[in-house]
Phi, psi and omega in degrees: 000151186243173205279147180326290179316317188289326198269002193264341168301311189277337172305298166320325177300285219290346183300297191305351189254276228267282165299340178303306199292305181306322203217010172235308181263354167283305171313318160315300188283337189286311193250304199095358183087006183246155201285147153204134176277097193264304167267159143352135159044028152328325173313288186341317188294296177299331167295322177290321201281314182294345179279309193295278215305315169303287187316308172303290208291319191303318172303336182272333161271326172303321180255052150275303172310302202281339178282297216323297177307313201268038161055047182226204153237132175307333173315103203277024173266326166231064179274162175304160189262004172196158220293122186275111177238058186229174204014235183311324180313336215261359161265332171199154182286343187218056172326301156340269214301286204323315175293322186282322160326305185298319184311316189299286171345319188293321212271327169318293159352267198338306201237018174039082176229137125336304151283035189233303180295357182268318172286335158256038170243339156294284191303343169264327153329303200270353185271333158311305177295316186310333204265324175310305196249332163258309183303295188263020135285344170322307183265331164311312172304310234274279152303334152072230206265341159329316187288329222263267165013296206271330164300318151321279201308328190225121210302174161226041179191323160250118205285149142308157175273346176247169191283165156262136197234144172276149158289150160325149225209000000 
């Protein structure tokens, strides 16, 4: 396991890198960041859009803080040595990703591109597959039926309404 610090470090790198890139500079080249109003009363949209994007990151800092505490990264070269089901994990399996969706989304909203929403309707496909065909047989070897439990009880794309709390181990 690696020491607080280091893995609270190595969270912070891979956050500027791996979210930085997603929701932050692919959306940037797309738009340049600048706002159009393709419609009417377009604010609403946009009022709407600075709310997703506040609402998306939270879940994305939050469970970054929860590898960090269980001594990883979500980087899976330095992930925790046991399966992270605290915070947002304990309503969906994949709190990061949904949240950086949301986040794209937001950004659609904002600056009213198209191609910004074409783009997270791509980034939620390929990241649907990556959790399909690598994460979660990945984590299934790694954890066994911890893993099997905890993939039962907690949806991974639409949250529970109540937290999942794990049985004893």
């Amino acid at each position: 396991m690696m020491r607080a610090t280091t893995a609270a470090l190595g969270s912070a790198a891979f956050f500027l890198v791996a979210p930085g890139t997603f929701a932050g500079l692919i959306p940037w080249l797309i738009t340049g960041w600048q706002c159009h109003q393709p419609l009417p009363h377009w604010v609403i949209a946009q009022i709407v859009g600075v709310l997703l994007i506040c609402v998306g990151l939270v879940p994305v800092v939050s469970a970054f803080a929860e590898f960090a505490k269980a001594g990883g990264t979500p980087l899976p070269v330095a992930a925790p040595r046991r399966l992270v089901v605290s915070g947002f994990n304990r309503y969906v399996r994949n709190p990061m990703y949904i949240g950086l969706l949301v986040a794209v989304v937001g950004q659609a909203l904002l600056f009213g591109s198209l191609g910004v929403l074409i783009y997270a309707a791509v980034m939620w496909a390929a990241t649907a597959s990556f959790v399909h065909w690598y994460e979660e047989p990945t984590l299934q070897r790694q954890f066994g039926t911890e893993y099997q439990a905890y993939r039962q009880a907690v949806p991974a794309w639409f949250p529970r309404l109540r937290p999942w709390t794990p049985g004893p181990t």
